[in-house]
C-alpha positions as CSV (number, residue, x, y, z in Angstrom):
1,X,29.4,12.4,10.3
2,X,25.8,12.7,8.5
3,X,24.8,11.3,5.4
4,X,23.3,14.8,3.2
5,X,21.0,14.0,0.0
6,X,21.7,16.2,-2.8
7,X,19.4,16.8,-5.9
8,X,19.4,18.8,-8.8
9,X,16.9,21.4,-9.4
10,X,14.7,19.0,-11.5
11,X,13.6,17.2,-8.5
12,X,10.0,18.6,-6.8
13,X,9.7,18.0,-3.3
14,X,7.0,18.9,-0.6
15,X,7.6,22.5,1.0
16,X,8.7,21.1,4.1
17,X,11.3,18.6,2.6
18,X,13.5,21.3,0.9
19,X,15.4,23.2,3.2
20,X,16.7,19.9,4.6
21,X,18.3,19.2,0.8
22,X,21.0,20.5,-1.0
23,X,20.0,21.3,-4.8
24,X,22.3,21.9,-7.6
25,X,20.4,24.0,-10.1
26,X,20.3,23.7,-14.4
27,X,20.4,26.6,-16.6
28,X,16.9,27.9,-18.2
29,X,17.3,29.9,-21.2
30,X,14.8,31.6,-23.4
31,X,16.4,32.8,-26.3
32,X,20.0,34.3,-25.7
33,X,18.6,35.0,-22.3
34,X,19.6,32.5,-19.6
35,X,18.5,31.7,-15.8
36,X,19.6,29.9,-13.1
37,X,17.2,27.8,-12.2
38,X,15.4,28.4,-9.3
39,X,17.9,30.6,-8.5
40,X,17.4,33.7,-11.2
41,X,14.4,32.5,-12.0
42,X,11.3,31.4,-9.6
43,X,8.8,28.6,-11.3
44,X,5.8,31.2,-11.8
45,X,7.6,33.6,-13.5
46,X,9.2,30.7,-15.6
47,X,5.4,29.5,-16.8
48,X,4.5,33.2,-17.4
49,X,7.6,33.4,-19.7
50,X,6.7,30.0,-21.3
51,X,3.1,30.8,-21.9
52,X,4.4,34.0,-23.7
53,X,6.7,32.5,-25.9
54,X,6.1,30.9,-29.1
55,X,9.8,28.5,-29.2
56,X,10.7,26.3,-26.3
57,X,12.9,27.4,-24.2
58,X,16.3,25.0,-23.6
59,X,17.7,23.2,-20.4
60,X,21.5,22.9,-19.7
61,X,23.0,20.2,-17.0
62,X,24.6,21.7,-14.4
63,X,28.2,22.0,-14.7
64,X,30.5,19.3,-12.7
65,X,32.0,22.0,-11.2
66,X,29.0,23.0,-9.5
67,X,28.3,19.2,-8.0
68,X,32.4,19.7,-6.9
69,X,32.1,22.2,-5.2
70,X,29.4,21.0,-2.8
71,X,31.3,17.8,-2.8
72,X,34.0,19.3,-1.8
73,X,32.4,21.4,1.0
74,X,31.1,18.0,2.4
75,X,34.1,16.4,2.7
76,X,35.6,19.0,4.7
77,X,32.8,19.0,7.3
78,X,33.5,15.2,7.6
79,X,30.1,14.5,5.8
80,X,28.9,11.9,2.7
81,X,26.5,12.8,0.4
82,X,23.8,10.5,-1.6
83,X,23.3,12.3,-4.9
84,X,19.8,11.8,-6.7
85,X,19.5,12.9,-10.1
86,X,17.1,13.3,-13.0
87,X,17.3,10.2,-15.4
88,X,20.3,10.1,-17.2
89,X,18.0,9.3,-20.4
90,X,16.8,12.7,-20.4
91,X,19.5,14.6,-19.0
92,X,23.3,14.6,-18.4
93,X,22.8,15.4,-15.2
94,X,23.6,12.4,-13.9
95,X,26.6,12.2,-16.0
96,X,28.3,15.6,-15.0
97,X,27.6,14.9,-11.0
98,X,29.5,11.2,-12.0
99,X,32.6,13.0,-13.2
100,X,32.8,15.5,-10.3
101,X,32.2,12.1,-7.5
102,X,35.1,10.1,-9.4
103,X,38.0,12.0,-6.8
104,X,35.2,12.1,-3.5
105,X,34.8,8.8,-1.8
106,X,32.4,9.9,0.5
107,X,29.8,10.3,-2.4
108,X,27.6,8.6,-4.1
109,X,25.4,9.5,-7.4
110,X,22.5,7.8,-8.4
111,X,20.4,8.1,-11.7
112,X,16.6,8.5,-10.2
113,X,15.9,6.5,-13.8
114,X,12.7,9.3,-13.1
115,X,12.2,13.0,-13.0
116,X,10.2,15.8,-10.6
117,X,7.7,14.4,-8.8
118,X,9.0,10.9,-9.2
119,X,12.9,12.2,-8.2
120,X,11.2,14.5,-5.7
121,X,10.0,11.4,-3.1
122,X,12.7,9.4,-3.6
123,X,14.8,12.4,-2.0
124,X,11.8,12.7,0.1
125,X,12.4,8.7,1.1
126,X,15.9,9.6,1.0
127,X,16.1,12.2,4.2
128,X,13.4,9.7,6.0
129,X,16.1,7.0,5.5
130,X,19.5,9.0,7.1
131,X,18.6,8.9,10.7
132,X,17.9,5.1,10.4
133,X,21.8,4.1,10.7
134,X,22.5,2.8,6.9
135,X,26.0,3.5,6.0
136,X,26.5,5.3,2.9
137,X,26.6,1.7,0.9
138,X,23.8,0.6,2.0
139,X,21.5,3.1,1.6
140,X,22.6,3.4,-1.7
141,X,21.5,0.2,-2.2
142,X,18.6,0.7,-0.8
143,X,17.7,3.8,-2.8
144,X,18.1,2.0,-6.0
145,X,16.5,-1.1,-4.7
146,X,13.4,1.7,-3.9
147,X,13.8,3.4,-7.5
148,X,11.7,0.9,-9.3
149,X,8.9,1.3,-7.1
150,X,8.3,4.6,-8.2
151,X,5.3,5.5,-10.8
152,X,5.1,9.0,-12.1
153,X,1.7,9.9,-13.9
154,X,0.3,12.4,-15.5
155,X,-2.3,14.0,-18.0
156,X,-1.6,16.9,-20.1
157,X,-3.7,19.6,-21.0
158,X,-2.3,20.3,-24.6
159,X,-0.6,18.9,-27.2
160,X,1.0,22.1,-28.3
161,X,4.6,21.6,-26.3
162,X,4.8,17.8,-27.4
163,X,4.7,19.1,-31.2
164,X,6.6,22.1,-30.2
165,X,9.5,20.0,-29.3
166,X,9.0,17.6,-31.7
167,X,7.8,14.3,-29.4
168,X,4.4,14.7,-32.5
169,X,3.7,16.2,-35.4
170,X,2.1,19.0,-35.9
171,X,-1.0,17.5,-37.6
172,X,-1.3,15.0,-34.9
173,X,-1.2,17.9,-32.9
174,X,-4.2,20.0,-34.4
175,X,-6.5,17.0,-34.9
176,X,-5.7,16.3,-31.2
177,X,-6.5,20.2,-30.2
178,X,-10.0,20.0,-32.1
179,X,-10.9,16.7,-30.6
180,X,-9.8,17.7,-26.8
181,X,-7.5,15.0,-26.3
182,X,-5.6,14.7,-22.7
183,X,-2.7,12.5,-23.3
184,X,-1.8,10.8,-20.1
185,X,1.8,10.0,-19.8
186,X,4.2,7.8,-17.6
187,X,8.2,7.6,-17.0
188,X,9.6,4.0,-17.9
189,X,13.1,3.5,-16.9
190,X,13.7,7.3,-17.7
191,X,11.9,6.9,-20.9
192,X,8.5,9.3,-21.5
193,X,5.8,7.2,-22.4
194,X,2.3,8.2,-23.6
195,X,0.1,5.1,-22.0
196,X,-3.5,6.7,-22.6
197,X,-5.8,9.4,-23.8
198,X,-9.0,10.7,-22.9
199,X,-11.1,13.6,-24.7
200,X,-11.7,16.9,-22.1
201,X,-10.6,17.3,-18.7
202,X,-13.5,15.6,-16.8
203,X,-12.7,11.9,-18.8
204,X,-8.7,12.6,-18.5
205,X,-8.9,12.8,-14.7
206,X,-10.9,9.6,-14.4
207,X,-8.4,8.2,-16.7
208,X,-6.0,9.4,-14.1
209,X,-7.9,7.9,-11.2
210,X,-8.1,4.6,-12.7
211,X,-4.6,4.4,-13.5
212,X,-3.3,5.2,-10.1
213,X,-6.2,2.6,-8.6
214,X,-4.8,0.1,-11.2
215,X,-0.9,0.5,-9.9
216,X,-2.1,0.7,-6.3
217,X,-0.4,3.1,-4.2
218,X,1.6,2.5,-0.5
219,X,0.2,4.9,1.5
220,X,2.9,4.4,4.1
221,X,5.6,6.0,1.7
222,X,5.8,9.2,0.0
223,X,3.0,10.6,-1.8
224,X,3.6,14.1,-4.3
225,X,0.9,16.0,-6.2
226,X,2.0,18.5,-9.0
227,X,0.9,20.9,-11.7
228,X,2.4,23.0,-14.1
229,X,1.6,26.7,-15.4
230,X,0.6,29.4,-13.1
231,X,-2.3,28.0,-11.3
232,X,-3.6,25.2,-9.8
233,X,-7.3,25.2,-11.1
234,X,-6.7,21.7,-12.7
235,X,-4.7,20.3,-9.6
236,X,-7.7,21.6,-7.5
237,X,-10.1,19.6,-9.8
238,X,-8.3,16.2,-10.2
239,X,-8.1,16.0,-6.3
240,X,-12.3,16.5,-6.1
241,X,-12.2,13.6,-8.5
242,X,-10.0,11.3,-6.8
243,X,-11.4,11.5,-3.2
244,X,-12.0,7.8,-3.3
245,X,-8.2,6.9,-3.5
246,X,-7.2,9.5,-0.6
247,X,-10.0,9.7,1.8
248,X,-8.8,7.5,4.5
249,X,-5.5,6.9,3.6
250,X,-4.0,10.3,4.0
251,X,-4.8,13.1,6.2
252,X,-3.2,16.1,3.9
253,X,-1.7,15.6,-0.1
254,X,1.3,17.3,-0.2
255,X,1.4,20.0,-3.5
256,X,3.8,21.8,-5.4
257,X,4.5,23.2,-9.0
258,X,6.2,21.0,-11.5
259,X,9.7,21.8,-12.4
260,X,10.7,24.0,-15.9
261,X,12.3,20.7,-17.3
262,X,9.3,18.7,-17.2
263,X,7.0,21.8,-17.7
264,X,8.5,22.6,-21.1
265,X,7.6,19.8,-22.3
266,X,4.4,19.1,-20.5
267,X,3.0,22.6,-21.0
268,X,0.5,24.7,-18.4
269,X,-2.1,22.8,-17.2
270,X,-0.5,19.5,-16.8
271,X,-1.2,17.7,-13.5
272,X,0.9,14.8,-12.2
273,X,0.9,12.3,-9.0
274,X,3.8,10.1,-8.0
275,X,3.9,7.4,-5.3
276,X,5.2,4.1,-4.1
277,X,3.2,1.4,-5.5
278,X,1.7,-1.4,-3.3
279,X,4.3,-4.6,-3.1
280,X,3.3,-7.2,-5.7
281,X,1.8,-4.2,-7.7
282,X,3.1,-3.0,-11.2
């Protein structure tokens, strides 16, 4: 019996993390035409469509059918499962992978009370955690003890998606565009927050820097990088400015492109670090 950690399709992960989870994917529609996340539709050829479009496109929870029927598939291969989800506050998710558990004892679900990056190394914590003989109760435990160590940040590039879905209005929006503001954001107990702004991309990624510096980060646990859109220009540049928080801690950052949930929201250009913070830390 092995303990399997299952994620839905919101959660990024390093490259060499996900073939050893099980994701359960959302639904990505633009218009009347709909994708399985990740499944119909890759993550560049999401941004392309979202840089094209001029209306956001909408995100549906999986289905708890879907979470059954891996569920089910466990329990007839005599395995448990941990299930970490995107915070309930901004999806039901967590909801629809409750209601398929309710009839599997040998699962758990857990609301990541975070999203991408900041889901993405829990899981990554998560798989580090199975070979070290928890039962399923106890890691669970642990998992949600490990939760509220967990700081996502990141600094947008526009405003444009924040108006577009109505987080700001649309004259807070243009005066923001004209003066170059980089809104630098945070997740709260599965809450978006907006915690700083800085005026063009140079000042936004020291404002980035000192953030992360301020929280402190463990470099023993996890450690995610992210962007959004269809390059990592901006990713590229952030890590030239932050060399004094990585050099000698880590010997390579893991990378990866931000998920469509986050990214629709977010917008291109977005770039984002999660990480455990340093005990005693905020």
């Amino acid at each position: 019996m092995s303990i399997r950690i299952i994620t839905d399709s919101t959660a990024d992960v390093a490259d060499s993390c996900k073939e050893k989870l099980i994701r359960i994917p959302l639904t990505v529609a633009f218009g009347e035409e709909e994708f399985i996340d990740e499944v119909t539709i890759d993550r560049q050829t999401f941004y392309e469509r979202l840089e094209g479009s001029n209306v956001l496109p909408k995100t549906s929870q999986p289905s708890p059918d879907r979470f059954e029927k891996v569920f089910k598939e466990l329990k007839e291969s005599g395995d448990e499962g941990i299930v970490l989800t995107v915070a309930s506050k901004l999806s039901g998710t967590y909801q629809s992978a409750c209601i398929a558990a309710e009839e599997y004892p040998n699962i758990r679900v857990i609301d990541s009370k975070n999203a991408a990056l900041g889901t993405g190394i829990l899981a990554q914590y998560a798989l580090s955690c199975t070979e070290a003989g928890y039962s399923l109760d106890q890691l669970t435990a642990h998992l949600k003890e490990k939760r509220s160590g967990i700081c996502l940040l990141a600094r947008l590039d526009t405003l444009k998606y924040l108006e577009m879905g109505g987080r700001i209005s649309k004259t807070a929006a243009i005066a923001g565009g004209l003066l170059d503001i980089k809104p630098v954001i945070t997740i709260t107990e599965g809450e978006v927050i907006v915690i700083g702004k800085a005026r063009g991309s140079k000042k936004a990624n020291n404002l980035l820097v000192e953030m992360v510096n301020k929280k402190g980060v463990d470099f023993s646990m996890p450690i995610l990088l992210g962007y959004t859109g269809t390059s990592d220009r901006l990713l590229t540049e952030y890590i030239d400015a932050s060399q004094s928080i990585w050099e000698g801690n880590v010997t390579e950052l893991d990378k990866t492109c931000v998920c469509s949930v986050i990214g629709t929201h977010a917008g291109p250009g977005a770039v984002a670090v999660a990480f455990f913070v340093t005990e005693g830390k905020e």
